[in-house]
C-alpha positions in Angstrom: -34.3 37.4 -30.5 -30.4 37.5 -29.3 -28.9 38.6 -26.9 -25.5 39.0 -25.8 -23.7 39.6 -22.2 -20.5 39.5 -20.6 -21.1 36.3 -18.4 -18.3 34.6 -17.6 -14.3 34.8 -17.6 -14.6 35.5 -21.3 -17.5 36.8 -23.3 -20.1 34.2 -23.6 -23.3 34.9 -25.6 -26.7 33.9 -24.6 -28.2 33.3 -27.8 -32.0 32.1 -29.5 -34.3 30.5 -27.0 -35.9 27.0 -28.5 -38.6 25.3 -26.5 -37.3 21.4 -26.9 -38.2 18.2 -25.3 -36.1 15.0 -26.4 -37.2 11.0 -26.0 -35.6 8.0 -25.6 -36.5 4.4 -27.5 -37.8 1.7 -25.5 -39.8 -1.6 -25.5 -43.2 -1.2 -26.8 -46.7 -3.0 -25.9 -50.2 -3.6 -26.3 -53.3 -2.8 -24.4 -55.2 0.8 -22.4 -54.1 3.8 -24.5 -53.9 7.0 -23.9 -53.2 10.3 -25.8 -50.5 12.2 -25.2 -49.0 15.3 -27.3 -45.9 17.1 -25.8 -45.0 21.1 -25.4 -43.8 22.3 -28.8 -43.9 25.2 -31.2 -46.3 26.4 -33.4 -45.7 24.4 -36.1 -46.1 20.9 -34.0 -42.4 20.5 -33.7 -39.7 21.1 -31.3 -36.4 21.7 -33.0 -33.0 22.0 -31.6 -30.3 22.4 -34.1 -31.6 21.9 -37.2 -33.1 18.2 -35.9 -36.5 17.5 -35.3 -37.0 15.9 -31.5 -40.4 14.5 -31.2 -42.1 11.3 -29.8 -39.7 7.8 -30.6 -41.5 4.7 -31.1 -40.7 3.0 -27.9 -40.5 5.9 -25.5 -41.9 4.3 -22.3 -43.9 6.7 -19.5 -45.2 5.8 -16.2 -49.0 6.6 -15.6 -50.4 6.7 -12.3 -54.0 6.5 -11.7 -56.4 5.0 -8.9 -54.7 1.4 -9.3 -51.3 2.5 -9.3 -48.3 2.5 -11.5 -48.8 1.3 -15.2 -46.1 1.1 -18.0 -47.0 2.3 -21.3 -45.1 2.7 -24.8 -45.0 5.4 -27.5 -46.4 4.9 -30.9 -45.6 8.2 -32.5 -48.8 10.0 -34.8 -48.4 12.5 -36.9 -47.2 15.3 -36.3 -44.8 13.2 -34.2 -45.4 15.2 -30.9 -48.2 13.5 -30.7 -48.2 9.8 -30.0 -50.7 7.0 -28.8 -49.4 5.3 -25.6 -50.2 1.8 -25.0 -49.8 -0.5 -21.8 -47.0 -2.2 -21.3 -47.2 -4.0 -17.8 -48.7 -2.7 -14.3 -52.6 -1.4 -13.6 -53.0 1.8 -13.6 -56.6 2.2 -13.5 -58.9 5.3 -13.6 -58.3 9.3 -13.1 -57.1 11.5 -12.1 -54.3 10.3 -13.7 -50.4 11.6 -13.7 -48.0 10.8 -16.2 -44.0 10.7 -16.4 -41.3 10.6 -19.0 -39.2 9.0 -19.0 -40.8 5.7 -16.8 -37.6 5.9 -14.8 -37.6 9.4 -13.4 -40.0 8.4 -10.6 -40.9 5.6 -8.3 -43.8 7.2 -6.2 -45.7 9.1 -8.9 -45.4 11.8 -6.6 -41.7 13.2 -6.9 -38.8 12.7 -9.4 -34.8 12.0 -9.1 -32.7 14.2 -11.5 -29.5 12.5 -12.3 -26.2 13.7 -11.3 -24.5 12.0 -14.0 -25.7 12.3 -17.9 -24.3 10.6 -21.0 -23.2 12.6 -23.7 -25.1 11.5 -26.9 -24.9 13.4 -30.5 -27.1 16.6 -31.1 -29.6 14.9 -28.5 -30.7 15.6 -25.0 -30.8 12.2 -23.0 -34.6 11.3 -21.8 -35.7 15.2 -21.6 -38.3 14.9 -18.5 -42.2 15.7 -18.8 -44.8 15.0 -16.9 -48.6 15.6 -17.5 -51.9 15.6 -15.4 -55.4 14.8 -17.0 -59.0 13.5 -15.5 -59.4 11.8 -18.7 -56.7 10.0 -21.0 -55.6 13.2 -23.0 -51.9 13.7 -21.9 -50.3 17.2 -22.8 -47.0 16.5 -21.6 -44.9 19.7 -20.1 -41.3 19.8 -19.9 -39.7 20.3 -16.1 -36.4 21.0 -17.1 -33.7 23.7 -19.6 -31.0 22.6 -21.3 -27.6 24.4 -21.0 -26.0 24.3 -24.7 -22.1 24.8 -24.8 -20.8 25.4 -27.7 -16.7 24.3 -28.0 -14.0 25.2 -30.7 -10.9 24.6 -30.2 -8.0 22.9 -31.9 -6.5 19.5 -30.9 -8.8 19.3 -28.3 -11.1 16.1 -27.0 -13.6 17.2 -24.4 -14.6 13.3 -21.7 -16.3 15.4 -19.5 -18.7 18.6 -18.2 -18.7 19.2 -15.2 -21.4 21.9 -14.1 -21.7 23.7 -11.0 -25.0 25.7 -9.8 -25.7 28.0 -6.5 -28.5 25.6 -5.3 -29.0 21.8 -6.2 -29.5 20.6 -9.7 -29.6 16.9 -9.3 -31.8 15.0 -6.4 -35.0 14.5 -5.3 -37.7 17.1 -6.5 -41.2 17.7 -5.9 -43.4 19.1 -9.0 -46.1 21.9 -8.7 -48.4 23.3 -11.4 -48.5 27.1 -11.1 -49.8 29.2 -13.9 -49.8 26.4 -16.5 -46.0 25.4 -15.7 -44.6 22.0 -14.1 -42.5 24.1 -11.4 -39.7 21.9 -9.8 -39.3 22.2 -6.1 -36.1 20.6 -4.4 -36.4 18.4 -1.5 -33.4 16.7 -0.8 -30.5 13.9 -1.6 -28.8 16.3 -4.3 -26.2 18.4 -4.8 -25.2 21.6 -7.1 -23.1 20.0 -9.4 -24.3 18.1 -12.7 -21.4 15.8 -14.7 -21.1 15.3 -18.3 -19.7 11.7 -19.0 -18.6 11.2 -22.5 -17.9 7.3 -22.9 -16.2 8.6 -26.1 -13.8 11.7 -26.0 -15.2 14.3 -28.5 -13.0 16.2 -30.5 -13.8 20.4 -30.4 -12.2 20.9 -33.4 -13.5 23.5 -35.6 -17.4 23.5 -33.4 -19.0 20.6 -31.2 -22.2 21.1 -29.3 -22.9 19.3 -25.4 -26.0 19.3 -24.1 -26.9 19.6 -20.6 -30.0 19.0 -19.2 -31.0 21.3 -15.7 -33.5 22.4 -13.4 -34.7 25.9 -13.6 -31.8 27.8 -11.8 -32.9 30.4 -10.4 -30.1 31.1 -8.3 -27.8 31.4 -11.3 -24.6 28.9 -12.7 -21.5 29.2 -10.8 -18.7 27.2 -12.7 -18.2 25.0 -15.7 -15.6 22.9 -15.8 -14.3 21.3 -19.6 -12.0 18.3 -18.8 -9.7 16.5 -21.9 -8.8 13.2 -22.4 -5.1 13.7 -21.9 -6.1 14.9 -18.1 -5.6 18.8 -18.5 -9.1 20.8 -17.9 -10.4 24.6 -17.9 -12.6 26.0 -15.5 -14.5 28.8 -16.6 -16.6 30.9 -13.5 -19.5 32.9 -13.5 -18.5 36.7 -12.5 -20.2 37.5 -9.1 -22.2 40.3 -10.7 -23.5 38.1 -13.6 -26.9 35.8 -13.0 -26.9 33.1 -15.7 -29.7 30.9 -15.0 -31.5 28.2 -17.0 -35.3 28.5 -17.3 -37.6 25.4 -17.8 -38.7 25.2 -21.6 -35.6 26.8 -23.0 -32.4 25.9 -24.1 -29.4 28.6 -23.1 -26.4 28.5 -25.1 -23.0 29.8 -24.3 -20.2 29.5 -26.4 -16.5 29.3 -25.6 -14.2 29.8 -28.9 -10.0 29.2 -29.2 -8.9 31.6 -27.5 -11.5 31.5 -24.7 -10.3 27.9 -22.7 -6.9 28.0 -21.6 -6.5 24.1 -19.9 -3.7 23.6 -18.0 -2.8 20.3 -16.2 -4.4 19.1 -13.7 -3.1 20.1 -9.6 -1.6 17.4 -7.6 -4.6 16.1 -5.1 -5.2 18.8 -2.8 -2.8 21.6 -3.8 -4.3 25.0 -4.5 -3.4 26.3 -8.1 -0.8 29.3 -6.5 2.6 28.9 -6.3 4.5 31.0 -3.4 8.0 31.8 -3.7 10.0 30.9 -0.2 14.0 31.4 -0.8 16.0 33.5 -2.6 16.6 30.6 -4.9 13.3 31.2 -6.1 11.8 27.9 -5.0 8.4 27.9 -4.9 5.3 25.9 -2.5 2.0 25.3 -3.2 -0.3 24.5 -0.5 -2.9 22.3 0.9 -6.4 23.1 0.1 -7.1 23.3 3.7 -5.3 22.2 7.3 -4.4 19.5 8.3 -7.0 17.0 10.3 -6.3 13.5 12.0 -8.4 10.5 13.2 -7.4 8.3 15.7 -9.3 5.5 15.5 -7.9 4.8 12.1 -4.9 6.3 12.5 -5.5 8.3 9.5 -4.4 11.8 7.9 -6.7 14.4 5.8 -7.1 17.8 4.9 -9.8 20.0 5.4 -12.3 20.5 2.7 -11.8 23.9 2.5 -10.0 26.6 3.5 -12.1 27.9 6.5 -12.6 24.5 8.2 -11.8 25.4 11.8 -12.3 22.4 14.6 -10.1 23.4 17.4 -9.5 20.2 19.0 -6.4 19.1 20.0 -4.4 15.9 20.9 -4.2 16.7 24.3 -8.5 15.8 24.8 -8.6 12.5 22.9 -7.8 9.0 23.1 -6.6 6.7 20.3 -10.2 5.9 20.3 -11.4 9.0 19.3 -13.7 9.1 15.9 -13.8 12.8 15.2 -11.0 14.8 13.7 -8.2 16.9 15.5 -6.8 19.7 14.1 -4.4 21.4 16.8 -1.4 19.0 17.4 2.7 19.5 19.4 5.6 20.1 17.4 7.0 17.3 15.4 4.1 15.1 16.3 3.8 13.3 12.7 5.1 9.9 14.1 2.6 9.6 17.1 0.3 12.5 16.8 -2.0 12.1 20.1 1.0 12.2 21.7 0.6 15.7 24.5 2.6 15.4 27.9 4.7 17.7 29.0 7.8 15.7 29.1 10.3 17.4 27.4 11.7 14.7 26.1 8.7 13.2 24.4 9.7 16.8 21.9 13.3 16.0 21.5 13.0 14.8 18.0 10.7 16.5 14.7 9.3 14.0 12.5 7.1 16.2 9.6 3.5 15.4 9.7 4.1 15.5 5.6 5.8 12.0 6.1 2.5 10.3 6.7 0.1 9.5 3.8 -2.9 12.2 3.1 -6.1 10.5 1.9 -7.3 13.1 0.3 -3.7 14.2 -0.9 -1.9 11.6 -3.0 -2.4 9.1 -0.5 1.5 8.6 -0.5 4.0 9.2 2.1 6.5 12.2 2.0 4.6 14.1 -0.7 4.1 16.9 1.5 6.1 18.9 4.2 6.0 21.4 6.9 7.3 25.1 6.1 10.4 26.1 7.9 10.5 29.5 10.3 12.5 31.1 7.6 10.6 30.4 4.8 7.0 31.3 6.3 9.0 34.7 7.0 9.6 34.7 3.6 6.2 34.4 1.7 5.5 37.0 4.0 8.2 39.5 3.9 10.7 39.0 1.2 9.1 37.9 -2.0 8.6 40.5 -4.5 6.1 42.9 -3.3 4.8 40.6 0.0 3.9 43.4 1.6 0.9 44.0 -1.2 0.2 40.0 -0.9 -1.0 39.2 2.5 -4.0 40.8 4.6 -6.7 40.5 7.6 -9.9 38.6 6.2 -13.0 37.3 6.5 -14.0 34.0 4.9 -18.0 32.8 5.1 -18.2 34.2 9.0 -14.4 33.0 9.5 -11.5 35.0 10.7 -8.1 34.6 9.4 -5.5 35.9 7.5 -5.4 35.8 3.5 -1.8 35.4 1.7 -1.8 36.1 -2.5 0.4 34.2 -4.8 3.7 35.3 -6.6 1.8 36.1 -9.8 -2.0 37.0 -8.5 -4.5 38.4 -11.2 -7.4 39.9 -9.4 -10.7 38.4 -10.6 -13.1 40.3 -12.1 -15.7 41.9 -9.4 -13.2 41.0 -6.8 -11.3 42.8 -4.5 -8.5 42.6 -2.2 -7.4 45.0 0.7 -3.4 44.0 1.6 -2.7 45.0 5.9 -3.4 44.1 8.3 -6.7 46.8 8.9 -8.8 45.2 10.7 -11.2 42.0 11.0 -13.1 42.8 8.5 -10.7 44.3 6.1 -11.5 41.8 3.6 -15.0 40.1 4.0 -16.1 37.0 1.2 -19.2 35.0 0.9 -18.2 31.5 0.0 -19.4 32.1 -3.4 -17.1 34.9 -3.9 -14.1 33.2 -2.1 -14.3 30.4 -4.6 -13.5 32.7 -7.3 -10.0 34.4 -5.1 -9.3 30.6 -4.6 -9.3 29.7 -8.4 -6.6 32.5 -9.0 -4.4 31.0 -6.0 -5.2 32.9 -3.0 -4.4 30.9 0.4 -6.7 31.3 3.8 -5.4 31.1 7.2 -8.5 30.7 9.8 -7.9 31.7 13.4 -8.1 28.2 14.7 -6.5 29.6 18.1 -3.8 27.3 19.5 -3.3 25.1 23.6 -0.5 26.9 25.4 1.3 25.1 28.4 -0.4 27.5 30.6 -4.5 26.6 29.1 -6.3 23.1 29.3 -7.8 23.4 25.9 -7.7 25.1 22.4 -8.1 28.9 23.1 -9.0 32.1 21.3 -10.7 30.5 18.4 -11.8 32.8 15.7 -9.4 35.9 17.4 -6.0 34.2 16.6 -4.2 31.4 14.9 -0.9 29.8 15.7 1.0 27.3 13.0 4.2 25.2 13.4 7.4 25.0 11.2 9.9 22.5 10.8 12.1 24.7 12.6 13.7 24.1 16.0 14.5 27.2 18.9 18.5 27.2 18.5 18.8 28.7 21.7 16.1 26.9 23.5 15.7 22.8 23.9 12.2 22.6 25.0 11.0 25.8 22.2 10.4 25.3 18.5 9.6 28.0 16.4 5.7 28.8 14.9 4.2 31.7 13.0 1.5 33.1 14.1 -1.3 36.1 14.2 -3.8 37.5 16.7 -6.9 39.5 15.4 -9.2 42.0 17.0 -11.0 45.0 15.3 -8.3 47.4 14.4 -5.1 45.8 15.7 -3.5 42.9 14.0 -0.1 41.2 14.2 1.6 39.0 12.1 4.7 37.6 13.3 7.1 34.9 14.3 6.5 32.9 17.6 10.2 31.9 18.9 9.9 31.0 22.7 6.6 28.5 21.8 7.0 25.1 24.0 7.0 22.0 21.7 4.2 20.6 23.6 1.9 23.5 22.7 -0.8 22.8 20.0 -0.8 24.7 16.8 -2.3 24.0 13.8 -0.2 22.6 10.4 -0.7 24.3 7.0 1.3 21.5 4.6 3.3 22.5 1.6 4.1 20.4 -2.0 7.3 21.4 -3.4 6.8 22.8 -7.2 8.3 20.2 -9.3 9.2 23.2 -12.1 11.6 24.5 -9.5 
């Protein structure tokens, strides 16, 4: 049976189903036996690509019984999915007994660790999992786990690593269940929903290479996949949000991703988003931070947030140099001494850009990054080409904000964007669905409200946001100009903020400076 779909990006078909298990060689030994034969086809054999995958001598399982944990190794019979395993060290005494390959996927005998990293290896599946139950010493092994099969061509192309990303948790701890004759994975915790790839040898695509990746049943469908080279360029390909592609336990699911399907480009500077904004009439061109701008004082330390909507609304003014959390709301200019907050005038006399400051988790280098002036925030959102289509009221995972589109946006497929200013809700993403606007460059604003002269703490968080520029008030000393927006239901403004006092606190939105300009 085949079937096709439109599953991704690109057209990706879902092809023959095998049921497969795969085994690893290891040290063998002498002594209590057992019987085991694995899940397989008809015929006694499980195939995957032509290759016949059965029992290795040297396969090593853990068996738990009334004495504990014993080690036993793999003498394959014929047909080879059936093997006699032999004790290798440990007791493990009498039934009921419970049995797990490979010996290394649990410690308890009770629950199992999926990796979060796996090793490439050629037309194989590294140490396919199985376990088996039995009163008596006849093992029938079950597999716990899918494999996700990709299938590469492309030319002048060497693949180091896969990187996989799920809706749920794919590597961990798990629990195991028996239900109707199936080993049923259930996840219990220290995972995460993303599986890498490693390839301790760059693979060359060329005309066809196959990876093989080994997964939980997901359920709650594949998100992204992520194809990385060895010269540093990568493609991420992501699952449409009206397409379910999930791997079921037992089966191998192949998708296949020809020439003209992968389009790498090179990799973004540490914590840029992929659009570029135009913000002159030269045409020069901004990308920006992946998220706002955050400090610590204790360490004296800059970050940005790890996403977009990440809202703390604390400012400098509430804090010590002692402080352990993060800040996100700080006075103009502030980058030298940013828990500076008085309001003497003349601790504002002077800007120094937060962007001169190293950003861990952006380069880590001083003056890679800089603050937008008045006139160029005006810009992205007036004079480019067709601004007044590129910016709009949104919604972000339960946050409020304001959404701004890239010089050259491509809608997504199953996406959709609103442009004005119509409302709270105008535009409304799960995360899931942000994360594919994000991949095509679109930029989120939260409403992290802002500290006037006149409040004693962050204000109006989650109705309006207010962010610096580099950009003095000519007219005023003690002002500095900021852009900002206030939301409610059906009236929202976006404008300039002239007369704001430099010791109010705003939130910073850093720029890079696109080295193509």
């Amino acid at each position: 049976m085949k079937r096709t779909l439109v599953s991704l990006l690109s057209l990706l078909t879902l092809s023959s189903l095998f049921t497969l298990t795969s085994c690893q060689k290891e040290t063998t030994g002498n002594g209590t036996s057992f019987h085991a034969t694995m899940e397989g086809t008809t015929d006694g054999k499980t195939v995957l690509n032509g290759t016949a995958l059965n029992w290795v001598s040297g396969d090593q399982v853990a068996i738990y019984g009334t004495a504990g944990r014993g080690i036993y190794s793999a003498t394959p019979q014929t047909p080879a999915t059936v093997a006699t395993l032999d004790n290798v060290s440990g007791e493990t005494g009498d039934g009921p007994f419970r049995a797990f390959y490979p010996a290394s996927l649990t410690t308890d005998g009770m629950n199992i660790t999926l990796p979060a990293t796996q090793t490439y290896a050629e037309n194989s599946i590294h140490e396919f999992p199985m376990y088996a139950e039995s009163a008596t010493n006849q093992l029938s092994f079950r597999n716990l786990c899918g494999v996700l099969k990709l299938h590469l061509t492309k030319a002048n192309t060497s693949i180091s690593s896969i990187i996989v990303t799920a809706n749920a948790p794919i590597n961990g701890n798990f629990t195991i269940s028996n239900l109707n004759d199936e080993s049923v994975l259930f996840y219990a915790e220290g995972g995460s929903n993303t599986v890498v790839l490693n390839c301790a040898t760059a693979q060359a695509i060329g005309g066809g290479k196959d990876f093989y990746i080994t997964l939980p049943a997901t359920f709650d469908s594949l998100k992204s996949i992520e194809l990385n080279t060895d010269d540093g360029r990568y493609c991420i390909k992501t699952v449409k949000t009206n397409v379910c592609i999930n791997v079921q336990r037992n089966t191998v699911t192949e998708i296949e991703f020809g020439e003209n399907d992968m389009n790498f480009v090179e990799p973004l500077p540490e914590g840029a988003l992929p659009g570029l904004f135009t913000i002159n009439a030269n045409g020069g061109q901004v990308r920006f931070s992946q998220g706002n701008l955050h400090y610590q004082p204790s360490t004296q330390t800059w970050q940005f947030a790890d996403s977009q909507n990440d809202c703390i609304g604390l400012g400098a003014d509430i804090v010590d140099a002692s402080y352990t959390g993060l800040i996100d709301h700080f006075g103009w200019g502030t980058g030298a001494n940013p828990t500076l907050c008085t309001y003497n005038d003349n601790d504002y006399s002077s800007f120094v850009d937060w962007g001169t400051n190293a950003i861990t988790n952006g380069g880590n280098q001083s003056n890679l990054w800089r603050t937008l002036s008045s006139s160029e925030w005006d810009y992205i959102f007036y004079s480019r080409t067709n601004a007044s289509t590129k910016y709009g009221s949104g919604c972000v995972n339960g946050v409020y904000g304001v959404i701004i589109l890239p010089d050259n946006w491509i809608m997504p497929d199953a996406c959709t964007f609103n442009s004005g200013l119509n409302g709270r809700d105008n535009n409304n993403y799960l995360l899931s669905e942000w994360i594919v606007m994000e991949s095509n460059g679109a930029v989120f604003l939260p409403a992290g409200g802002a500290r006037w002269p006149s409040s004693s703490s962050v204000e109006l968080v989650g109705t309006a946001g207010s962010y610096w520029s580099s950009t003095p008030n000519p007219s005023d000393e003690h002002c500095a100009r900021g852009f900002g927006f206030e939301l409610s239901n059906s009236n929202i403004t976006v404008s300039s903020q002239d007369g704001s006092h430099r010791c109010c606190l705003f939130m910073i939105r850093l720029v890079l400076d696109n080295s193509n300009n």
